[in-house]
C-alpha positions in Angstrom: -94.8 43.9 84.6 -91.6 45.6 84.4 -91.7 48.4 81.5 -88.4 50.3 80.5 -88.7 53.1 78.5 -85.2 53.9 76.4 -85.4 57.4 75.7 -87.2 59.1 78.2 -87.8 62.5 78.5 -89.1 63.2 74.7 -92.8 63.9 73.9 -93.7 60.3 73.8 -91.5 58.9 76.7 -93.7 61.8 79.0 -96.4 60.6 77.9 -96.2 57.1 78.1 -94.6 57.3 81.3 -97.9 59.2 82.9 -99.9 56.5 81.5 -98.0 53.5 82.9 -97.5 55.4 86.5 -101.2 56.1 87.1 -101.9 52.5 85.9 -99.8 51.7 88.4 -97.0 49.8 86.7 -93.1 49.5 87.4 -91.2 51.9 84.9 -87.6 52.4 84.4 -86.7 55.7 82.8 -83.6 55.3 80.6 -81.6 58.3 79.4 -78.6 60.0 78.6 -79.0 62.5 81.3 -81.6 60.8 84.3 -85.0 61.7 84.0 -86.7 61.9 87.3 -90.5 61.3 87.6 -92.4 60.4 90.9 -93.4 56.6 90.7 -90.7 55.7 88.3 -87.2 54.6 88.4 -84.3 57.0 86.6 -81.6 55.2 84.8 -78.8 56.9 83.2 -77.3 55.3 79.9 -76.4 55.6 76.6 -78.2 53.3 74.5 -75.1 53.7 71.0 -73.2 51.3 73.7 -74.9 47.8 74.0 -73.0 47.3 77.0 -75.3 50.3 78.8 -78.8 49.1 77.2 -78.3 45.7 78.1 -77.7 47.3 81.6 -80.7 49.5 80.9 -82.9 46.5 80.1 -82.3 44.1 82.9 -85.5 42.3 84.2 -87.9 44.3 82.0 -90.9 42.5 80.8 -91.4 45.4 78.1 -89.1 47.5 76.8 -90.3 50.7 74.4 -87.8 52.4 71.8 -88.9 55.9 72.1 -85.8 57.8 71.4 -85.5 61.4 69.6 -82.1 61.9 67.8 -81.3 65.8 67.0 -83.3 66.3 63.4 -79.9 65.8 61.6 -79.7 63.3 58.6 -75.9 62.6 59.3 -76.5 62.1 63.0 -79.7 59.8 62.2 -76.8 57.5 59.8 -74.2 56.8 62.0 -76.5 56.2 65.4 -79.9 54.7 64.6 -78.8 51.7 63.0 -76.6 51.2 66.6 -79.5 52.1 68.6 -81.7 49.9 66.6 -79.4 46.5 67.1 -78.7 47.6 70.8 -82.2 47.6 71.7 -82.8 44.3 69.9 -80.2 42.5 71.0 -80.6 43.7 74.6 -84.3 42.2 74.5 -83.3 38.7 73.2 -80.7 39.0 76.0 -83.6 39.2 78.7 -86.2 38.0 76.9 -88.0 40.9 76.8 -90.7 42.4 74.5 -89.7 45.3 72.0 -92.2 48.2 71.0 -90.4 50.5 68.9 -92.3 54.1 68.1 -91.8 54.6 64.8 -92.7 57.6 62.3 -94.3 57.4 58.6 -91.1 58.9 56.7 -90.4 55.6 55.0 -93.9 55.9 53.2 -92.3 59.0 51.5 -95.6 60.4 49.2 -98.1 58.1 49.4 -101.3 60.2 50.1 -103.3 57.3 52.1 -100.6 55.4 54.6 -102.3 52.4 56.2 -100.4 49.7 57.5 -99.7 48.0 54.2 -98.6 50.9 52.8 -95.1 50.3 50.2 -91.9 52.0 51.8 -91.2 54.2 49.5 -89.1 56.8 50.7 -87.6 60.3 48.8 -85.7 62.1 51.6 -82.7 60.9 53.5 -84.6 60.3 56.8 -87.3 58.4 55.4 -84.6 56.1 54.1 -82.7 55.5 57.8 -86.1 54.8 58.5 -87.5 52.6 56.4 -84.3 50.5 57.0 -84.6 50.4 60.9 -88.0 49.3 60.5 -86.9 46.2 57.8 -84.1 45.5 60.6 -86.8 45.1 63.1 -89.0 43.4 61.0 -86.2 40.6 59.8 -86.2 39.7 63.3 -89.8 39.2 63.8 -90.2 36.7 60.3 -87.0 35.0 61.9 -88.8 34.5 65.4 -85.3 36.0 67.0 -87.5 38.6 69.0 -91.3 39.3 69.8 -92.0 43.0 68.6 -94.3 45.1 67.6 -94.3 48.6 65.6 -96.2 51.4 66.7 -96.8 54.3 64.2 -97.6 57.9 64.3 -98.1 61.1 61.8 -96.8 64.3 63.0 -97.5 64.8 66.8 -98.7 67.4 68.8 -100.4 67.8 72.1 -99.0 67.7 75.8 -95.2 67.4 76.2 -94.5 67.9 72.5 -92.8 70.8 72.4 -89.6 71.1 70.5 -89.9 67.6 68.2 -93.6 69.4 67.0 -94.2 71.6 64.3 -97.7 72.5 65.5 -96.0 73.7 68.5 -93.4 76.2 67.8 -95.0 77.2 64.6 -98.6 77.7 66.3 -99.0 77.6 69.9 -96.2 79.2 71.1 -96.9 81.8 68.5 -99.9 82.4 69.3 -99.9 82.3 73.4 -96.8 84.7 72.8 -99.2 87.3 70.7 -98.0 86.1 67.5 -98.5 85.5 63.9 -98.6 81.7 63.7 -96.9 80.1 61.0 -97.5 77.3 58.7 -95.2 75.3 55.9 -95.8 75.9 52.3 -99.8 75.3 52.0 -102.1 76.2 54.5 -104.9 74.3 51.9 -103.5 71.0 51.9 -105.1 68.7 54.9 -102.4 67.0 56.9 -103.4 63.9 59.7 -101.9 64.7 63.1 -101.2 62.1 66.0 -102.2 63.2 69.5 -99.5 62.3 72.2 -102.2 61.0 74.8 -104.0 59.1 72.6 -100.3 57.4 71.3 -99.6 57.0 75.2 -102.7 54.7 75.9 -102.1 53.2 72.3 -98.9 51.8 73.5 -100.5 50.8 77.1 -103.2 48.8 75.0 -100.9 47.4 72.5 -98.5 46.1 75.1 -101.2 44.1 77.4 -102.1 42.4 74.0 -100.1 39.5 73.3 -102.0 39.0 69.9 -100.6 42.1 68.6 -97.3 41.5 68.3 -95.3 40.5 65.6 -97.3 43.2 63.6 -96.7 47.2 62.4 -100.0 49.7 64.1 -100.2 52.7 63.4 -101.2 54.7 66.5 -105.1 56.2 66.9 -104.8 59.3 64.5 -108.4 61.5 64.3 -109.8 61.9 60.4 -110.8 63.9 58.0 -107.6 65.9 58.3 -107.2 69.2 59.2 -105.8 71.9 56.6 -102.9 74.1 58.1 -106.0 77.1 57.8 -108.4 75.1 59.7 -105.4 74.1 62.7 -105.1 77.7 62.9 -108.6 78.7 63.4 -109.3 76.1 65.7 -105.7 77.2 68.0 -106.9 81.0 67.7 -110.5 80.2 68.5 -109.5 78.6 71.9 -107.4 81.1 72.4 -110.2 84.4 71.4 -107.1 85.7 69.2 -107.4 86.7 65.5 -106.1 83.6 63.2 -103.3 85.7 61.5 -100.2 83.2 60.2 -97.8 83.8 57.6 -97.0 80.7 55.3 -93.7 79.6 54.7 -92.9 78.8 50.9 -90.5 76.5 49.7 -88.3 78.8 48.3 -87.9 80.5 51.5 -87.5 77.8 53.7 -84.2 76.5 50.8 -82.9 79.8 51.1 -82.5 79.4 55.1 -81.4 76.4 54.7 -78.3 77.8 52.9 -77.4 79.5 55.9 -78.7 77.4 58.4 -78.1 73.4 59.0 -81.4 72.9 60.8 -83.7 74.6 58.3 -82.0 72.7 55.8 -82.8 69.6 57.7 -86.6 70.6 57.4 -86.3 71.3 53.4 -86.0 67.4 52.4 -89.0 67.0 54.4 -91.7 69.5 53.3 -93.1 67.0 50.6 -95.4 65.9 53.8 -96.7 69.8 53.3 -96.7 70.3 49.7 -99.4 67.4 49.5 -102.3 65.8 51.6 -101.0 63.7 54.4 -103.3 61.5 55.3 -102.5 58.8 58.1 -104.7 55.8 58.8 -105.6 53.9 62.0 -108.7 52.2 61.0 -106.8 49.4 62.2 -106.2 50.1 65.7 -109.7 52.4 65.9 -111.5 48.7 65.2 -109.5 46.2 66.6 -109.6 48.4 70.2 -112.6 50.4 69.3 -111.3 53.3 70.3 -112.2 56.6 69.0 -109.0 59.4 68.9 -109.0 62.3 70.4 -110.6 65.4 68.2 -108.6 68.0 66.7 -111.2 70.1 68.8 -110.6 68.5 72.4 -106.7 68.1 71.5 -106.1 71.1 70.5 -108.2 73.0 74.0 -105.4 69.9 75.9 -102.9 71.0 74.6 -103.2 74.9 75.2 -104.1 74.0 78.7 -100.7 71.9 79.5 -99.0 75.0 77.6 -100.7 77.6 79.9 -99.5 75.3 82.8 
């Protein structure tokens, strides 16, 4: 199998790209700026032009939609809906399969998301969102592609390092000697996806032709953690005291005032202000596979930091 992985380089494209290599599979990395990993191939490209993905995508069997834009609504508007129909049309071209990794912002505050969840977005980004996944989806009930939509909560774990809140709130924090930070309630429990149990998610789902045409949402470990209990568990690893500072709204709006990016993160802090709870009973059962605990993740991810 020939498996092409359009944005390369992120949390999830790492990680994915590990997991196909020591399986042992052909993998194209596709990126702006080449991505080299031994035992893949680098391909440079810009998937806003269809004339570059279709170039991208020649002769792959699979092709996964991994890309991370900048976290900028007005970026996210203009070229997601073009790398969206790029990467669709690019697969019909070859005949390709399409995984696209997909987040739960089109859900918007639905406490419990599970697969059947309503989209019901209330920020900006949930609403790009929730419309990239209906454009995928329109495809699939027309039979114009075969597709499937993987799911994740928040991530954390190897390789996510800029894209993950956990990171640069928490680890780095706290490997640096730091107060650790958290966003607006450290009470309310909040589902986290770990990036090596999305990584052979993916893997599983694409060897499976019966789970196609369908959305998944990637093994996530439950009950939740609180932002308190992330903490403790991070400083306990570590043998540091679990000192963090929480970040209240009102804080976090005046920043934004001053500074695009941490007004970016204001629409967005709904996900903190109540429980966020992400379900993959589906996948857990179907596979039975058990996720990774917040335990053994966490103690990962520390040791691919301290690497």
């Amino acid at each position: 199998m020939n498996h092409v992985i359009l944005g390369a380089g992120g949390s999830i494209g790492n990680a994915l790209a590990n997991e196909l290599i020591k399986s042992k599979e052909k993998v194209r990395l596709v990126s702006r700026r080449k991505i080299s990993m031994i035992g893949a191939e680098s391909f440079q490209a810009d998937i806003s032009v269809f004339s570059e993905t279709l170039n991208a995508v020649q002769n792959a069997d699979l092709v996964y939609l991994c890309v991370g834009l900048p976290y900028n609504s007005e970026i996210w508007r203009v070229m997601w809906p073009k790398i969206m129909k790029n990467s669709i049309d690019a697969c019909k071209s070859v005949n390709a399969k399409l995984i696209f990794f997909d987040n739960a912002y089109m859900y918007g505050k639905s406490a419990k998301m599970t697969e059947s969840s309503a989209y019901n977005p209330c920020s900006i980004k949930g609403e790009i969102r929730a419309n990239l996944a209906i454009m995928l989806e329109d495809e699939i009930k027309n039979k114009n592609i075969k597709a499937l939509i993987a799911r994740s909560a928040d991530l954390y774990g190897p390789y996510a390092l800029q894209t993950s809140f956990p990171y640069f709130m928490v680890f780095e924090k706290m490997l640096n000697g730091k107060k650790a930070n958290w966003l607006v309630d450290d009470e309310k429990p909040h589902t986290f996806s770990y990036t090596l149990d999305c990584a052979k998610a993916l893997t599983l789902l694409s060897k499976d032709d019966e789970c196609f045409q369908q959305v998944w949402h990637l093994p996530s470990y439950n009950p939740a953690l609180t932002g308190k209990e992330f903490i403790r568990l991070t400083a306990k690893e570590l043998n540091v005291p679990a000192e963090y500072t929480i970040m209240k709204k009102w804080f976090i709006h005046m920043g934004g005032i001053f500074n695009k990016s941490v007004s970016e993160v204001y629409e967005m802090l709904y996900q903190n202000e109540n429980e966020y709870y992400f379900d993959s009973t589906k996948f857990n059962e179907y596979f039975n596979y058990k996720p990774t605990t917040y335990e053994a993740g966490i103690k990962e991810t520390l040791n691919f930091l301290k690497k």
